[in-house]
DRENDO-1510 file (C-alpha; in Angstrom, 1 decimal, always signed):
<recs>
REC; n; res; u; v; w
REC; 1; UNK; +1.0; +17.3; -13.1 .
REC; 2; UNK; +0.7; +14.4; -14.9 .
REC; 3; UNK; +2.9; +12.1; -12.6 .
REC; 4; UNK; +0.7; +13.3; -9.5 .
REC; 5; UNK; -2.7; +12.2; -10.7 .
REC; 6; UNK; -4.0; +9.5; -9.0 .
REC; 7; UNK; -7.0; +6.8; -10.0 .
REC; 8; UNK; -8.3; +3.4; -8.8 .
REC; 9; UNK; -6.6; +0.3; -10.6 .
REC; 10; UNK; -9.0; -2.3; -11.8 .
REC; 11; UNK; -7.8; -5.7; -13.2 .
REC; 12; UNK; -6.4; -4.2; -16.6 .
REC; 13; UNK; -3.9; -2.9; -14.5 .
REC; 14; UNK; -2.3; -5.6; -12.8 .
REC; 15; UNK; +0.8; -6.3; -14.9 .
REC; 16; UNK; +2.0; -2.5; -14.2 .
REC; 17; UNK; +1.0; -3.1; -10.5 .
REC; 18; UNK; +3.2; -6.4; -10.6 .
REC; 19; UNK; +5.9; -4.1; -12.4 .
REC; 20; UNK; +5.5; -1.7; -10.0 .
REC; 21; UNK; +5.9; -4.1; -7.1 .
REC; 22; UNK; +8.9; -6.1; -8.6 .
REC; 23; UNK; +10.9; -2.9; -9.1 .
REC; 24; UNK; +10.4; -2.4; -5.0 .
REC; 25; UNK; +10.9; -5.2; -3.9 .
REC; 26; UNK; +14.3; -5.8; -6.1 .
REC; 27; UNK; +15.2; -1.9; -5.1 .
REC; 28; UNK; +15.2; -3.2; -1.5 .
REC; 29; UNK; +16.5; -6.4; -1.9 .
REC; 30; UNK; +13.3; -7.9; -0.6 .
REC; 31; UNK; +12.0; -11.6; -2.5 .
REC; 32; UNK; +9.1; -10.9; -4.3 .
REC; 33; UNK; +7.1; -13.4; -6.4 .
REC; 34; UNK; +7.4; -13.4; -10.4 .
REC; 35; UNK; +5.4; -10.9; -12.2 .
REC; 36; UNK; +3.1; -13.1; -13.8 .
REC; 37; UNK; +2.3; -14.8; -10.3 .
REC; 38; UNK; +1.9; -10.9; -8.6 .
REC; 39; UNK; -0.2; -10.3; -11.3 .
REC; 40; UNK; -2.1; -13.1; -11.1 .
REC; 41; UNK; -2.5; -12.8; -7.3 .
REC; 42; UNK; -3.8; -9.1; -7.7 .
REC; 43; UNK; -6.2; -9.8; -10.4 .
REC; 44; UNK; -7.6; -11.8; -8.4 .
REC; 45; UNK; -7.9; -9.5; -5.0 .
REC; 46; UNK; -8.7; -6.6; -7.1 .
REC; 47; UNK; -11.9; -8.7; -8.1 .
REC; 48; UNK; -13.0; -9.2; -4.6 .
REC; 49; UNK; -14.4; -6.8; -2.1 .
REC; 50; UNK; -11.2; -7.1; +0.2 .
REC; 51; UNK; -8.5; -5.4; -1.6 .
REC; 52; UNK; -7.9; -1.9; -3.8 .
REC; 53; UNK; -5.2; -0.5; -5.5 .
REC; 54; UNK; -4.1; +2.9; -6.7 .
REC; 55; UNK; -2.1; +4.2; -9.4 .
REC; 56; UNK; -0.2; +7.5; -10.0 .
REC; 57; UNK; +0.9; +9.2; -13.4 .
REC; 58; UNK; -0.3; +7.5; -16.5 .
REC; 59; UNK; -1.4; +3.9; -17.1 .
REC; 60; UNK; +1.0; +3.5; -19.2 .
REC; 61; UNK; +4.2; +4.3; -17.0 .
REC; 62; UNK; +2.7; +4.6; -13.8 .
REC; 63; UNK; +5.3; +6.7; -11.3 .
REC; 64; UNK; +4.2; +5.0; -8.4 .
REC; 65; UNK; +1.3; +2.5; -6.8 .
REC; 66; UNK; -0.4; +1.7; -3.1 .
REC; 67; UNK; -1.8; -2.2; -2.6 .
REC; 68; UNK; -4.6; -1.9; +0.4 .
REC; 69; UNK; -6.4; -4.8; +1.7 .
REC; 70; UNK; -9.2; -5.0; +4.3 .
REC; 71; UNK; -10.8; -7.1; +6.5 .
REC; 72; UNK; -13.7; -7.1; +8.7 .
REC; 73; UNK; -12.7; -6.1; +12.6 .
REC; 74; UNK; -14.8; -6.3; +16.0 .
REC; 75; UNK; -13.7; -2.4; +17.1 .
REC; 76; UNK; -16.2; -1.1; +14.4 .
REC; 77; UNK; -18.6; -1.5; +11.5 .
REC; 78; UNK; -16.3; -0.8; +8.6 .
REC; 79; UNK; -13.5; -2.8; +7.7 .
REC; 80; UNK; -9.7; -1.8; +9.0 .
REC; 81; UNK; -7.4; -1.3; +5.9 .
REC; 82; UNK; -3.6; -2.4; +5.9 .
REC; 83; UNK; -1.5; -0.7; +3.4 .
REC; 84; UNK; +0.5; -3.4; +1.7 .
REC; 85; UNK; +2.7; -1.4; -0.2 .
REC; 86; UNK; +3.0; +2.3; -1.6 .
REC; 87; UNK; +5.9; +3.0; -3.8 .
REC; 88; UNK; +7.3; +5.4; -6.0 .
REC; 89; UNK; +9.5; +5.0; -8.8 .
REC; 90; UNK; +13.3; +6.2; -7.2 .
REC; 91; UNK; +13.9; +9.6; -9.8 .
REC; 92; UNK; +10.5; +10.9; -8.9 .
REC; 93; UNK; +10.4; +10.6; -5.4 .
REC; 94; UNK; +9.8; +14.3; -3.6 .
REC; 95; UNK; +7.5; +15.3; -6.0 .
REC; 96; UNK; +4.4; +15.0; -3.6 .
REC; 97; UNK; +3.2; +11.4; -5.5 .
REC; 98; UNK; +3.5; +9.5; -2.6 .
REC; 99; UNK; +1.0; +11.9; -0.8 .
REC; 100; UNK; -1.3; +12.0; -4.0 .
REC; 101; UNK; -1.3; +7.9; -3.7 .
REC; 102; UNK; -2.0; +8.3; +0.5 .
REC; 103; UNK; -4.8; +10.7; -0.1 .
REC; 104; UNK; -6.4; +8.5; -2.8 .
REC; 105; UNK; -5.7; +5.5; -0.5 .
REC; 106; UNK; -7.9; +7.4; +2.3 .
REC; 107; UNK; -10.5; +8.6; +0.7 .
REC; 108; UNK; -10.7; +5.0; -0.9 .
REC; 109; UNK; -11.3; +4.0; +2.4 .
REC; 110; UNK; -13.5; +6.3; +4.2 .
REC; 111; UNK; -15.9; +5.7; +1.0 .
REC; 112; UNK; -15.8; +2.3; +1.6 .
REC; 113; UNK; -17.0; +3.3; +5.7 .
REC; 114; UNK; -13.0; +2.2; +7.2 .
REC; 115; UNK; -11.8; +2.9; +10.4 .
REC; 116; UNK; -8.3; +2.2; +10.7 .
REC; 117; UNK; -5.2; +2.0; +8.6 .
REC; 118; UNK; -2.3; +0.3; +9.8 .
REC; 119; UNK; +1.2; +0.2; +8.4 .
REC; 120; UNK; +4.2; -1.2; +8.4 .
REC; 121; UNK; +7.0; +0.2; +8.4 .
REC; 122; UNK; +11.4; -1.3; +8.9 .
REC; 123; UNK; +12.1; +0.7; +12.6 .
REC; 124; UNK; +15.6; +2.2; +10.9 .
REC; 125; UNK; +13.3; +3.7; +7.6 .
REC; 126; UNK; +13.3; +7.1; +9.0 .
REC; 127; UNK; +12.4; +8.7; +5.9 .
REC; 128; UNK; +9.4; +6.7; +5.5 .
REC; 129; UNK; +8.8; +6.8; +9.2 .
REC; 130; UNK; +8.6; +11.2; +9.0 .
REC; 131; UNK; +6.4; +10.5; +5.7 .
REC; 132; UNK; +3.8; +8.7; +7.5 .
REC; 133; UNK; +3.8; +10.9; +10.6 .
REC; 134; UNK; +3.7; +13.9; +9.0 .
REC; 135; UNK; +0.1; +13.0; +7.7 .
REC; 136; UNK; -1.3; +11.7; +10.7 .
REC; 137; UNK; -0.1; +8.7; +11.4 .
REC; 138; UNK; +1.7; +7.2; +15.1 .
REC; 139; UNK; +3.0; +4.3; +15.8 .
REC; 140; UNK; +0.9; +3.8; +19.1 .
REC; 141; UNK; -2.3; +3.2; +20.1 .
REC; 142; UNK; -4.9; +6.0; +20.9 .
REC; 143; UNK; -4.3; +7.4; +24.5 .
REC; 144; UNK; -1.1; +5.3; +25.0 .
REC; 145; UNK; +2.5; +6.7; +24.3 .
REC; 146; UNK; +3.3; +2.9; +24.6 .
REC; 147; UNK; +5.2; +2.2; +20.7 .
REC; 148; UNK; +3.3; -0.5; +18.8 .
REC; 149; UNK; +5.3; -3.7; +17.8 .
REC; 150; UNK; +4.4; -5.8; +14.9 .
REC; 151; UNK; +5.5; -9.7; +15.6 .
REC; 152; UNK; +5.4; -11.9; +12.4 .
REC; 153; UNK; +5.6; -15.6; +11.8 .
REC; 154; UNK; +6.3; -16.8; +8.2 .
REC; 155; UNK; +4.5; -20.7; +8.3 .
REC; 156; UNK; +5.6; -23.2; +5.9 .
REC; 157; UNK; +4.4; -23.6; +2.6 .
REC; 158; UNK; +3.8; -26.7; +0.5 .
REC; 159; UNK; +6.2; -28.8; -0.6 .
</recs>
């Protein structure tokens, strides 16, 4: 299935990334950054060692993406991965792409010696909550049944 395969995206790819990311953003009501600025931005992190993207269907009308970023941690050698985003286009969602894009996304990182992935995810999104956990993933830490909080501060930007 055409709309299932996966591949990294390099820096060709970051307008249909930025596509990709406005349409999620606007289907959740969420602000989000022009395209040309999100492309911009990701050009830029895909040319660094920190960040990786992935793509699934063709490059031409991709049917859904996955932003990952890393960064260096003291709990082990390899880096600890966020996911930033993974989203799939509305009409083609339960079609297994979102699990072709977590697989990629994981293997991405175990090649590049990670590990840890954390994710965020909204507390009512059950949906996306019973996606996650049904590959693996729990929202506390290893030998705790304590639940795992993330606290945020947006800081002020320029003027």
């Amino acid at each position: 299935m055409e709309k299932r395969r996966t591949h990294l995206a390099t820096a060709e790819h970051c307008a249909q990334l930025a596509k990709l990311q406005a349409d999620f953003n606007a289907e959740f009501g969420s602000p989000c950054p022009a395209e040309q600025i999100l492309a911009r931005r990701l050009r830029g992190m895909l040319a660094g060692p920190h960040c990786y993207a992935v793509l699934a269907g063709p490059a031409s009308q991709p049917s859904g993406h996955a932003i990952v970023t890393l960064r260096p941690t003291i709990y082990s050698d390899g880096p600890l991965a966020v996911l930033d985003e993974l989203y799939v286009r509305p009409p083609l969602r339960g079609q297994g792409i979102g699990g072709a894009i977590l697989d990629h996304v994981l293997i991405q990182l175990a090649a590049r010696g990670g590990s840890e992935m954390h994710i965020n995810v909204d507390e009512d999104d059950a949906q996306t909550r019973r996606f996650y956990e049904d590959r693996g993933f729990v929202n506390h830490a290893p030998g705790s049944e304590w639940r795992m909080l993330l606290y945020l501060q947006e800081l002020p930007t320029g003027p």
